[in-house]
Structures are given as structure tokens and as C-alpha cells.
C-alpha positions as CSV (number, residue, x, y, z in Angstrom):
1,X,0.0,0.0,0.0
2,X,1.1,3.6,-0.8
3,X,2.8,5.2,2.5
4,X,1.0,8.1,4.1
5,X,1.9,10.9,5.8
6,X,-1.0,11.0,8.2
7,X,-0.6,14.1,10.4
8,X,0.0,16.0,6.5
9,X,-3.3,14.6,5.0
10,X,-4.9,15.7,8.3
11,X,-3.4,19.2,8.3
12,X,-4.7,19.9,4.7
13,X,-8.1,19.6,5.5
14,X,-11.0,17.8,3.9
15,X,-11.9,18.5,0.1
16,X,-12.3,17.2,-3.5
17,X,-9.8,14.3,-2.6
18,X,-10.5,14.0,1.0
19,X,-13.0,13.1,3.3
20,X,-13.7,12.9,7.5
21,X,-16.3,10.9,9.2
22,X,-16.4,9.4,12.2
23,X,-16.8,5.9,12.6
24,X,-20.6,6.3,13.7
25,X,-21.6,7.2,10.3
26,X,-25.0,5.9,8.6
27,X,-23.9,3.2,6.5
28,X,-25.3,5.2,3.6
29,X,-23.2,8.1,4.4
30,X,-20.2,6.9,3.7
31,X,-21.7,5.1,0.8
32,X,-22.2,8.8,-0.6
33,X,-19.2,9.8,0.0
34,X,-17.7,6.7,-1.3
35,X,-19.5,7.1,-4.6
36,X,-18.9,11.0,-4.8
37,X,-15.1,10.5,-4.5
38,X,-15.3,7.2,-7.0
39,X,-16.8,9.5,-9.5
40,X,-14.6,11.8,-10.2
41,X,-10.4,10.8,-9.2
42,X,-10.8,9.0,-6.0
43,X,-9.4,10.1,-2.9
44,X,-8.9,9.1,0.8
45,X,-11.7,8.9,3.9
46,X,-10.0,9.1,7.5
47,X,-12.8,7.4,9.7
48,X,-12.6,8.6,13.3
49,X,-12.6,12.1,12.7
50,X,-15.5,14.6,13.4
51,X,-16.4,16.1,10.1
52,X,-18.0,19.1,11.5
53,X,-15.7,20.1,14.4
54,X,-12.7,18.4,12.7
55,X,-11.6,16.3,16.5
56,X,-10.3,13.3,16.2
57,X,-12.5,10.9,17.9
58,X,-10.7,7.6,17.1
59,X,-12.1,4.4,16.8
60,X,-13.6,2.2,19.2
61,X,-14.2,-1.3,17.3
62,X,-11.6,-1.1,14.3
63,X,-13.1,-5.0,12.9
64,X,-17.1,-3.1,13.1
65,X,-15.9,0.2,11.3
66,X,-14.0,-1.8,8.8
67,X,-16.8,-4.4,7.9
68,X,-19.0,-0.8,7.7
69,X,-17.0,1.1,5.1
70,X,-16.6,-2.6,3.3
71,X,-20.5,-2.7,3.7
72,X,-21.0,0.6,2.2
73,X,-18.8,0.3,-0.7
74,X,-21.3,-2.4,-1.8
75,X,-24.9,-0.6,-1.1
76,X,-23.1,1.8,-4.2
77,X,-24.5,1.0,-7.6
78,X,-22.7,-1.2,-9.1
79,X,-21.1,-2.2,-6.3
80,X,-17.8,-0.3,-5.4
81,X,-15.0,-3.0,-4.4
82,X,-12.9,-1.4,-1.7
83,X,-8.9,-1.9,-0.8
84,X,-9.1,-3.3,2.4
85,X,-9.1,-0.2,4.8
86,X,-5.9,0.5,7.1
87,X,-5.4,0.8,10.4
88,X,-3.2,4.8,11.4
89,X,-2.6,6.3,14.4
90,X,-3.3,10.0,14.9
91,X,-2.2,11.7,18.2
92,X,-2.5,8.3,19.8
93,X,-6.3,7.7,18.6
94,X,-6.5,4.5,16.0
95,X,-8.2,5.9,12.7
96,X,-8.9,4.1,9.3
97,X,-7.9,5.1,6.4
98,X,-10.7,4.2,2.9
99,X,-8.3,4.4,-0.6
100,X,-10.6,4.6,-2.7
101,X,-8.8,4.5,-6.3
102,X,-8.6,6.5,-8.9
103,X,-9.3,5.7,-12.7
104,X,-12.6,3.7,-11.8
105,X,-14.5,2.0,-14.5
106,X,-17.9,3.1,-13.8
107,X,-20.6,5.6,-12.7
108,X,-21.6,4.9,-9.2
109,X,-24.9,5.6,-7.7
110,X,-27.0,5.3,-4.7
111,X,-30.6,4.8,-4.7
112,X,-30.2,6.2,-8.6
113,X,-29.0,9.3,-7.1
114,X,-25.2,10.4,-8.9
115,X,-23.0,12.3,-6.9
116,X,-19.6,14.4,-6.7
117,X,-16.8,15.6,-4.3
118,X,-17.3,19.6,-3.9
119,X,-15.5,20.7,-1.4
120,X,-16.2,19.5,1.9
121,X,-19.5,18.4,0.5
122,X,-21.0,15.7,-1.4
123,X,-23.8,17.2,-4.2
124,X,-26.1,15.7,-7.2
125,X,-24.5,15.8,-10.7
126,X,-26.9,17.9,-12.8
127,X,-27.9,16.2,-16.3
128,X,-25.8,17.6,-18.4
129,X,-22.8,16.1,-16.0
130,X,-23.7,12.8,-15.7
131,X,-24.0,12.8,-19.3
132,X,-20.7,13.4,-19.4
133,X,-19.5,10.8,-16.9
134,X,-21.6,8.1,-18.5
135,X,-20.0,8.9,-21.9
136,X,-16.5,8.6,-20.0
137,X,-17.1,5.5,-18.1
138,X,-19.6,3.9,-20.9
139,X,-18.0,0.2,-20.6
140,X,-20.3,-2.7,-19.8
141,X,-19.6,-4.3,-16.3
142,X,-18.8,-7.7,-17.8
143,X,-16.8,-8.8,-15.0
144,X,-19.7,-8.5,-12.2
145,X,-22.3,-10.5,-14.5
146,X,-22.9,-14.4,-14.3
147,X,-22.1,-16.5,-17.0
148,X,-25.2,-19.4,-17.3
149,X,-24.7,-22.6,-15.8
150,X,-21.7,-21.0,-13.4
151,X,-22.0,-22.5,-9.8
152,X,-19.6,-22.7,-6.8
153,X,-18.8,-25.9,-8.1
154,X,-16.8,-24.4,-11.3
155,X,-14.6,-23.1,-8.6
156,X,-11.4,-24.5,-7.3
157,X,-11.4,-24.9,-3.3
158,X,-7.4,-24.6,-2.9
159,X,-7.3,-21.3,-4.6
160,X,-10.1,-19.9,-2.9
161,X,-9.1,-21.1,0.8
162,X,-5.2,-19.6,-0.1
163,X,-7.0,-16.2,-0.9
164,X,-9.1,-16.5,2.3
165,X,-6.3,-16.7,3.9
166,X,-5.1,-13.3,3.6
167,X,-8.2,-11.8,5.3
168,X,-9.4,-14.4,7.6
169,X,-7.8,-16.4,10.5
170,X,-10.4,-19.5,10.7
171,X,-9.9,-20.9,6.7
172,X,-12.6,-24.2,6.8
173,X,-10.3,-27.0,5.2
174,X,-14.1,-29.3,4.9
175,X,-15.6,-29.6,1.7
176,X,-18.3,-27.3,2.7
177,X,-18.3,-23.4,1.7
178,X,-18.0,-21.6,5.0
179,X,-19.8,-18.6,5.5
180,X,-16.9,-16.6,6.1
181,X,-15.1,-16.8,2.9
182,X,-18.3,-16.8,0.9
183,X,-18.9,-13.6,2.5
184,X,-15.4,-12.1,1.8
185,X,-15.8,-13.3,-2.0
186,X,-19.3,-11.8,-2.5
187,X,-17.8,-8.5,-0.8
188,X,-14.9,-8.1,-3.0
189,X,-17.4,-9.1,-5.8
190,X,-16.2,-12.6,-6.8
191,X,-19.9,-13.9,-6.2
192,X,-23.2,-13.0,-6.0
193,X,-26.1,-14.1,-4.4
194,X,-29.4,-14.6,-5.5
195,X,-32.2,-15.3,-2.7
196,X,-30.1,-17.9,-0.2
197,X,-27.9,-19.0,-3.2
198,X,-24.6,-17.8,-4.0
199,X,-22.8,-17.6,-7.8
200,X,-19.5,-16.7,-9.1
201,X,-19.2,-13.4,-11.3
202,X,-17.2,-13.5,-14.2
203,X,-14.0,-11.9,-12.2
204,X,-15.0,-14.9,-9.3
205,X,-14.9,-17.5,-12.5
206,X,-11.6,-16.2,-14.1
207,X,-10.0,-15.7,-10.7
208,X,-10.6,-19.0,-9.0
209,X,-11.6,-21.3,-11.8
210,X,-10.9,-24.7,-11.6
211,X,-11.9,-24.7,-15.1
212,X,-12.8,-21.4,-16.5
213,X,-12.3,-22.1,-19.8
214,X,-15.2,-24.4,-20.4
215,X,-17.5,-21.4,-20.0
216,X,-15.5,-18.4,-20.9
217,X,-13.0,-20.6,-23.8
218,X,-11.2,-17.4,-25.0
219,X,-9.9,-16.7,-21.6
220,X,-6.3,-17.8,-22.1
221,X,-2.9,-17.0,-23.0
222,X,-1.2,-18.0,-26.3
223,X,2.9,-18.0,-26.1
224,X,4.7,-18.2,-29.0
225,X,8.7,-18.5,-29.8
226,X,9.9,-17.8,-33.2
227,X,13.6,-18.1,-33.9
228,X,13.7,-15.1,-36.2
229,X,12.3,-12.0,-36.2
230,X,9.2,-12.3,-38.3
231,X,6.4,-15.0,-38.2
232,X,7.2,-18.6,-39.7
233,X,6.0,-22.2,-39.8
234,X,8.1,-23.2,-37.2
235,X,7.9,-22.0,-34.1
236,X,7.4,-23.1,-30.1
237,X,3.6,-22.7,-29.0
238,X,2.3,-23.0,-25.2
239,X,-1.3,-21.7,-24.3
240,X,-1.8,-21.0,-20.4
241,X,-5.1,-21.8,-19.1
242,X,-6.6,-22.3,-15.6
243,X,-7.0,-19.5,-13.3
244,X,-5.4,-15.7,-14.3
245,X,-2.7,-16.7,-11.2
246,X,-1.6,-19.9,-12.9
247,X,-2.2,-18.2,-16.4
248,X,0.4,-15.1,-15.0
249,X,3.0,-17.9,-13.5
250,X,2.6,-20.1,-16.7
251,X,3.3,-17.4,-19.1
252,X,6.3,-15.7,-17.2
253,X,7.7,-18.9,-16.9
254,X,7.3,-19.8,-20.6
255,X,9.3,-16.2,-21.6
256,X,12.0,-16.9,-19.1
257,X,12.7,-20.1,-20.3
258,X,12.6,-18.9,-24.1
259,X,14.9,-15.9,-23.2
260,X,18.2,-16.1,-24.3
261,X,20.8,-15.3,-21.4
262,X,24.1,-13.2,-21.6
263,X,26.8,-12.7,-19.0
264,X,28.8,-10.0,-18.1
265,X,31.6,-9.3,-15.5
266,X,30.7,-7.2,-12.1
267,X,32.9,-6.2,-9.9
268,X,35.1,-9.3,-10.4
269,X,31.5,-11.4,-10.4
270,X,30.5,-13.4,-13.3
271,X,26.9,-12.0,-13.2
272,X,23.9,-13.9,-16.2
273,X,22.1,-11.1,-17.5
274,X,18.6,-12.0,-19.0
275,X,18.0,-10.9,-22.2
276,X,15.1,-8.4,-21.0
277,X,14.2,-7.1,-17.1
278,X,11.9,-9.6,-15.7
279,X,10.0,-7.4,-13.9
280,X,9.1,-5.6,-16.9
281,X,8.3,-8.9,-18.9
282,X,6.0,-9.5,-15.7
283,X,4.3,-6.4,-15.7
284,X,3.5,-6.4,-18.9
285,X,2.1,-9.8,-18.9
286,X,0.4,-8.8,-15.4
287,X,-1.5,-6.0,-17.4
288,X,-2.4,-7.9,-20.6
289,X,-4.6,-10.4,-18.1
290,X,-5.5,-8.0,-15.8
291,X,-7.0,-5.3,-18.1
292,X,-8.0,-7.0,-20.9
293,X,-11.8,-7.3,-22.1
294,X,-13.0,-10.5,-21.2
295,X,-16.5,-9.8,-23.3
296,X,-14.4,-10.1,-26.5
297,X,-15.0,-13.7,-27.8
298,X,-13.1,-15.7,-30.0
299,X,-9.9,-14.0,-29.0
300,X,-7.0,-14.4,-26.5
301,X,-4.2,-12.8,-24.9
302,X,-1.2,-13.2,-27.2
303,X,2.3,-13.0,-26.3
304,X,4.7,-13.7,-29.0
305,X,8.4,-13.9,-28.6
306,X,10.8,-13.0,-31.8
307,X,14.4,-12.5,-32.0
308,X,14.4,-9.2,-31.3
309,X,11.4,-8.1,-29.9
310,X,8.5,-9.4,-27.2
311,X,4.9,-8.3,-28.7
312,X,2.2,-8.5,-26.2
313,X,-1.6,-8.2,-27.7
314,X,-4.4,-7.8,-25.1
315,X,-8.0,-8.1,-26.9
316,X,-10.1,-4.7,-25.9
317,X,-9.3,-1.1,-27.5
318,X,-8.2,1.2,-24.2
319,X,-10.6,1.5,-21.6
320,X,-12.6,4.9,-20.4
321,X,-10.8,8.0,-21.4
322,X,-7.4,6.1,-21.5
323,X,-5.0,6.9,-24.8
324,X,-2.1,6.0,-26.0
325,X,-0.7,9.7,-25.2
326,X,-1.5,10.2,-21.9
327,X,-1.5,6.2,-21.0
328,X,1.7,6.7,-18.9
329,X,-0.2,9.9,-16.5
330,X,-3.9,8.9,-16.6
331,X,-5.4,6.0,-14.6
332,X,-8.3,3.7,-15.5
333,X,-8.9,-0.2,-14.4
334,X,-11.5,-2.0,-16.9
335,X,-11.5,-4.7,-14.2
336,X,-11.7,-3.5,-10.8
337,X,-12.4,-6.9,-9.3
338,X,-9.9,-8.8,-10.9
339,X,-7.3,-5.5,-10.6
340,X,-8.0,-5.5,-6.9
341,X,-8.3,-9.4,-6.1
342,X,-4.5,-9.6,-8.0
343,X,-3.6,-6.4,-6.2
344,X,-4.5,-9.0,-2.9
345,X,-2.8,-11.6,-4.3
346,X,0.5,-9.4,-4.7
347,X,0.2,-9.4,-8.5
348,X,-0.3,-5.9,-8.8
349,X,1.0,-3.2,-6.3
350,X,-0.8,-0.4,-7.5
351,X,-3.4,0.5,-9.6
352,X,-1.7,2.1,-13.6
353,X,1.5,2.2,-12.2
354,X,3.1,-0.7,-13.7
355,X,3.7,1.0,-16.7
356,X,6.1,3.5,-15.2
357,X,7.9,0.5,-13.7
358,X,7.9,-0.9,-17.6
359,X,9.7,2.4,-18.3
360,X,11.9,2.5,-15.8
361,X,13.3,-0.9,-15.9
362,X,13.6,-0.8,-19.9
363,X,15.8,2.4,-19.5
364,X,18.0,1.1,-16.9
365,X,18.9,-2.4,-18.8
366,X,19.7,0.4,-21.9
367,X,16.7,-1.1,-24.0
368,X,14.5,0.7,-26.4
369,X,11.1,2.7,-25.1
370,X,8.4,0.3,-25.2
371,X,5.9,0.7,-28.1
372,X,2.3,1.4,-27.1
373,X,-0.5,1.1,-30.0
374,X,-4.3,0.1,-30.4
375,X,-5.6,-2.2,-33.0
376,X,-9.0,-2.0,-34.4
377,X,-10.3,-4.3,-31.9
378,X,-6.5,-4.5,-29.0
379,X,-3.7,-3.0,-27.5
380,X,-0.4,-4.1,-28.4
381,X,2.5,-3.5,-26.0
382,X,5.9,-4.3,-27.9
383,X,9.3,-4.4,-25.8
384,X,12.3,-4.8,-28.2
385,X,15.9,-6.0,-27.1
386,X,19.3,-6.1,-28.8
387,X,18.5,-8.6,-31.1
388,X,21.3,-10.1,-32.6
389,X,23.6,-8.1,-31.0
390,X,22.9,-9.5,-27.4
391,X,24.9,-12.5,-27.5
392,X,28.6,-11.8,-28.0
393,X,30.3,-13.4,-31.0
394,X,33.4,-14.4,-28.8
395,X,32.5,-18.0,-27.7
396,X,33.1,-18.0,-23.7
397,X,34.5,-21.3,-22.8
398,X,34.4,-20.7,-19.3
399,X,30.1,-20.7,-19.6
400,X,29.9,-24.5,-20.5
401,X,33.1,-25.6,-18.7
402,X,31.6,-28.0,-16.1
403,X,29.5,-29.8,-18.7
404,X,30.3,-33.1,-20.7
405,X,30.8,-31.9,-23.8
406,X,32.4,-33.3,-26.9
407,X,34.9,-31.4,-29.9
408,X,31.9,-31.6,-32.4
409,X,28.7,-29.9,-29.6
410,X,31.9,-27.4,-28.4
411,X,31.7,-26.4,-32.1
412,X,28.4,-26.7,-32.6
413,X,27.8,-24.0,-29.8
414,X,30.8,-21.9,-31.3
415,X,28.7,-21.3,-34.6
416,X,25.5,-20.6,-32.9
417,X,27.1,-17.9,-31.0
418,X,28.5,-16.4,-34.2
419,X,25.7,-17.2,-36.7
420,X,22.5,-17.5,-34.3
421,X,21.4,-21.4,-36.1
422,X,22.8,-24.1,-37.1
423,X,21.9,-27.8,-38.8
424,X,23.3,-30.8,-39.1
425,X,24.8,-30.2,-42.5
426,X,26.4,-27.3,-41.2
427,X,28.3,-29.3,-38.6
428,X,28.5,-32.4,-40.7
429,X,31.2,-30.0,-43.4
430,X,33.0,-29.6,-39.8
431,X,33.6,-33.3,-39.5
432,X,32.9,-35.5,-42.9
433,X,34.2,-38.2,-41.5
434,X,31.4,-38.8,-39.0
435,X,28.2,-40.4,-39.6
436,X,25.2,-38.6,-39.9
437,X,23.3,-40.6,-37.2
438,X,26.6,-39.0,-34.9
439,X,25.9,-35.4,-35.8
440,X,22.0,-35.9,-35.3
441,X,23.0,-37.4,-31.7
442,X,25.5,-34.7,-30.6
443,X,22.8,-32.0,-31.3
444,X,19.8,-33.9,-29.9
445,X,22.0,-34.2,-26.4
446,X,22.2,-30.4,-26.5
447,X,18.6,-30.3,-26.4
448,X,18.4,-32.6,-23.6
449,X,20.4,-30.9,-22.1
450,X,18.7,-27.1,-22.1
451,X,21.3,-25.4,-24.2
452,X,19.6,-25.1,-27.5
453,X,16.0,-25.5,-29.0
454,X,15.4,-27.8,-32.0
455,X,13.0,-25.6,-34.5
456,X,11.4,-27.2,-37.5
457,X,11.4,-30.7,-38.9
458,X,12.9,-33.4,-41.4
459,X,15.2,-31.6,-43.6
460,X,14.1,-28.1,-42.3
461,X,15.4,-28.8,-39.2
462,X,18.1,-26.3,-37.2
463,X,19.2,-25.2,-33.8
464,X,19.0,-22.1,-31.7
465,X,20.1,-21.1,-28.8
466,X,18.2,-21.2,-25.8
């Protein structure tokens, strides 16, 4: 969570961006308040603080005020999923602090009233305002709807119960739903419930699936390595499914195993050097699955892996007032369930900013800017590297020393550092006077043993590094 300086928020005062209410509030209250600030760019509500008198009162039962600003968050229209509200001290007196984000997806009523931050005050947005908002935030709240046929069944217990776990000290391990983390799903919006009967959302589905494919099938990764740096008919393909944690895990760990490693010396330490930051690769990826638009059918996350460049194509044009200009200033979650649950989860620290961390950690490994560009129906993130310029062509003997290698797979490797590829007629004019069946073996055994890839078939067969 973003640090605080809590006697400086309280010196400035309530306003547009902040808010004081003490923790005896009407439940719909702070709902208004909630909804005013989620309406235009978020803002901050210290509970335990007189709004009139400005005193700080403190809080009396921290768990009860909690559960009420969780509570009220929901009685907004559609329901307005909180970050769980923080416990700060204030001249001694416990307060809590309510985030509530900026770059939210939707309008947000309450009992079909529309409201805004002015001042000190909450008021009505006239027609002619709300217009405007609606026109803003006009996406359809896919996430929150229920697919037909979902059930609690289609979701998996051990992901659920390791999520639980965060908030709640008494996880059930029996086969029956406990209340308690039914309750903590429906409140972050994961479920629904319908008379006594509770249902998984869309963000519930794609967050805790078992199987959410078999209701929602384009809600999956496609990975792709190509040895060059176009397209061609050969060509390593993965596709990540399950849950969006194991679809986030699967997918980094298909890059990092497809990405080429160099080494450089470091203060007298032999230091491997991936061929891009990982935490940028991870962001990226974090942001394709957390942002893209899960109403799109027929079309998946894409993440294809060239030579020279990592292109990362999220189905869903950008979101709200979101363009490719101001993308790196402005915030705006599509998805602020699944944003928030991965937020929990420690997938995402904080809401828009992982593409300044993409900048940042591009420019410090000396790499190009990323490219940022909408499709007619996506949004393409492309990070490029060195290309053929990462690996060195000096060989470095020293990398493969403790390994059982042979004269012809010591060659073998010496061309692929120069050249990038190499086949088995290449290292059969090395050595004529082994058999073919030889050369084929030597080559295969670098395969087996993770040092290069085997792209291709038959006579189209050749090696790359890996």
C-alpha cells in the first residue's frame, strides 16, 4: 500500500480528494461519499474524525468500522470493491484510512442518485454532467455478470481457501463453503447471491476457476517463440489456461525459459544477464490479463516472442478516457475486481503504475522505449531488445566448462554464438568423416540438455540457442 503521511493529510483539511467521518456514520453516508469521491479521481476517507468540528475521535471497534466502510462500498450501484481499509494512528487515537482508487471503470450511484466531491461536500450531478460521466465510463460491467450454468462448483477450493487466507484467521479446510469466505468473495465481488444462493461473477470464475475455460474458452494465454524476427511455420507454442494466477505464472515462466541469457563481469562477479528485465516482462504480462476485455469472444491474450522483440496483444481497445498519449499519467482499471483481487494476491501493487515501472526498468537495462499502440479491436505493448547483437560473438568457454561436452557440440555451440542457427549439414562440413546418425546425436544431447532448441522438422530442421 502507498505510505502516508498522516498528520499531513490531516493538516490539509477535507476537500475534492478527501474526506472525514467518524466511525458512527450511517452506512449510507459513507456510501455517498464513497461514490462521490469514485466519480470523479478517487481520494482518501480518515474514519474517526468529526467532520464538522474536525476532533479526532478515534475508533472504538476497528473489525465493526472496517466491515461498515466494506458494507458501504457495496450498497453503491454497481457495487464499489474497496482496498481493504488500514489501520493509522493520529495523536495516539486509532483511525482508518478508505483508498478509494482513482481511474474507476464506472458511474456509481446510490438509490439512482449520482454524486460528486465539492468541497467539503457531497452534491447531485446535474444532467448535463452525468451525461458526461456516463459517456467517460460507458464500458459494460462484464466482470460483475454471471455466465449461465456457473456454480460454486466451477470453482477451485485450494485457490479460494489460499486467498481467504489473507483476510481471515479461521480458513474451513471441509468440503463445505464456509460462510466466512463466501462472504469475503461476495464483498470483493467474486460472487453473488441470488435469494439464499450464491454464484461466481465473471472476475469470481476467471480468478478461482478450476476450469474457466469451459464457460469463458477465450480466456487464455497464447505464447509463442519464433527463432527469427518475423512470423514462420516453425515455431514453439504453449497456451496457459486455468486460473489468471496460474495463467500469470505459466506465461512468465514460458518467456524466461525462451529468453536467451548473456553474462557479463561485475565487480570481479560473473553476473547472467537475461535478455530483458523480468520485472518488466512480468508487468507487462500482469496488465495484458488484468486489463484485458473479457466480453471479446473468439480472441485471446497473445504474447509472441521473436528474435528481437517481445509483442504482447491484449484483446479490448483502451478503456474509459485512457489513450495512447497520456497512458503513462492517466489511470483507468477496466476490471476493478480482478485488478483489486491480483492487487491481494501481490500481483499488482498499484493500480496504472506498472507502466512506469515498464519504463523505468527498460531504461535502466539500456533497452529501447516500449511501443504502445491500439488495433481495431487491442492494445499491443511491444518491448524490443538487442536482437542479434545481445549475445557476444566471442564464444566463452568458461560458460559451458563443467559440462560433458564433446569437440563436435563445443563447435556446434561456437557457430550458434556467431551465426545464431545451425543444422546438421552445417556441422557435418565440420567433421565429414562422422556419420550422420553421430551429428543428429550430438545435437539432440544439447537439447536434452537445455542449451539449445530444435526448431522445425525433417530436412528443415536447425538449432537455436536457448
Amino acid at each position: 500500500m502507498e505510505t502516508f503521511d498522516i498528520q499531513a493529510l490531516y493538516e490539509r483539511g477535507p476537500g475534492d480528494t478527501l474526506a472525514f467521518e467518524t466511525d458512527t456514520a450511517p452506512v449510507l453516508r459513507l456510501a455517498e461519499t464513497f461514490s462521490a469521491l469514485a466519480n470523479a479521481q478517487g481520494g482518501t476517507v480518515l474514519l474517526g474524525i468529526d467532520p464538522a468540528s474536525e476532533s479526532i475521535k478515534g475508533i472504538r471497534d476497528l473489525d465493526a468500522a472496517r466491515e461498515k466502510a466494506l458494507a458501504a462500498g457495496l450498497r453503491c450501484e454497481p457495487p464499489l470493491v474497496l482496498p481493504r481499509p488500514a489501520t493509522v494512528m493520529l495523536e495516539g487515537k486509532p483511525l482508518l484510512l478508505v483508498t478509494i482508487p482513482s481511474g474507476l471503470p464506472h458511474a456509481y450511484a446510490l438509490r439512482g442518485k449520482y454524486m460528486e466531491r465539492d468541497g467539503k461536500k457531497n452534491r447531485a450531478l446535474g444532467p448535463r454532467q452525468l451525461r458526461d460521466l456516463l459517456r467517460q465510463r460507458g464500458e459494460g460491467n462484464f466482470e460483475a455478470q454471471v455466465l449461465p450454468g456457473a456454480t460454486l462448483d466451477d470453482l477451485d477450493r485450494a485457490h479460494v481457501d489460499a486467498y481467504a487466507k489473507i483476510f481471515l484467521t479461521d480458513v474451513s479446510s471441509r468440503s463445505r463453503w464456509d460462510e466466512g469466505t463466501l462472504d469475503l468473495l461476495y464483498r470483493r465481488g467474486c460472487l453473488t447471491k441470488e435469494s439464499s444462493a450464491y454464484r461466481p461473477t465473471v472476475a469470481g470464475l476467471v480468478l478461482f476457476g478450476r476450469e474457466p475455460q469451459r464457460l469463458l474458452p477465450s480466456a487464455e494465454v497464447v505464447l509463442v517463440r519464433y527463432s527469427g524476427t518475423e512470423m514462420s511455420d516453425t515455431f514453439i507454442r504453449e497456451t496457459a489456461r486455468g486460473s489468471l494466477p496460474e495463467q500469470i505464472r505459466a506465461a512468465e515462466a514460458f518467456l524466461v525459459a525462451n529468453m536467451r541469457k548473456g553474462a557479463r563481469i561485475q565487480e570481479f562477479r560473473r553476473e547472467e544477464k537475461p535478455e530483458y528485465p523480468l520485472p518488466a516482462v512480468r508487468e507487462v504480462i500482469v496488465n495484458a490479463i488484468a486489463h484485458r476485455d473479457y466480453q471479446i469472444r473468439g480472441e485471446e491474450i497473445r504474447v509472441l516472442m521473436f528474435m528481437d522483440r517481445i509483442e504482447v496483444y491484449s484483446p479490448g481497445r483502451l478503456p474509459g478516457h485512457i489513450t495512447v498519449e497520456n497512458i503513462v499519467e492517466e489511470r483507468f482499471a477496466r476490471n476493478e475486481v480482478i485488478v483489486q483481487v491480483l492487487t491481494d494476491l501481490g500481483f499488482v501493487e498499484r493500480l496504472g503504475y506498472g507502466i512506469d515501472r515498464i519504463l523505468r526498468q527498460m531504461s535502466e537495462a539500456g533497452l529501447p522505449k516500449p511501443k504502445f499502440e491500439e488495433t481495431a479491436n487491442g492494445f499491443r505493448v511491444t518491448l524490443r531488445g538487442a536482437g542479434e547483437q545481445f549475445i557476444s560473438a566471442d564464444f566463452d568457454r568458461e560458460r559451458y566448462r563443467n559440462l560433458p561436452l564433446n569437440e563436435r557440440q563445443t563447435a556446434a555451440l561456437q557457430i550458434l554464438h556467431k551465426t545464431g542457427r545451425i543444422g546438421n549439414r552445417d556441422l557435418k562440413e565440420l567433421y565429414p568423416d562422422v556419420s550422420e546418425e553421430t551429428i543428429r546425436r550430438d545435437l539432440a544431447d544439447l537439447v536434452d540438455a537445455g542449451l539449445v532448441i530444435k526448431m522445425g522438422d525433417r530436412r528443415g530442421t536447425y538449432y537455436i540457442l536457448k
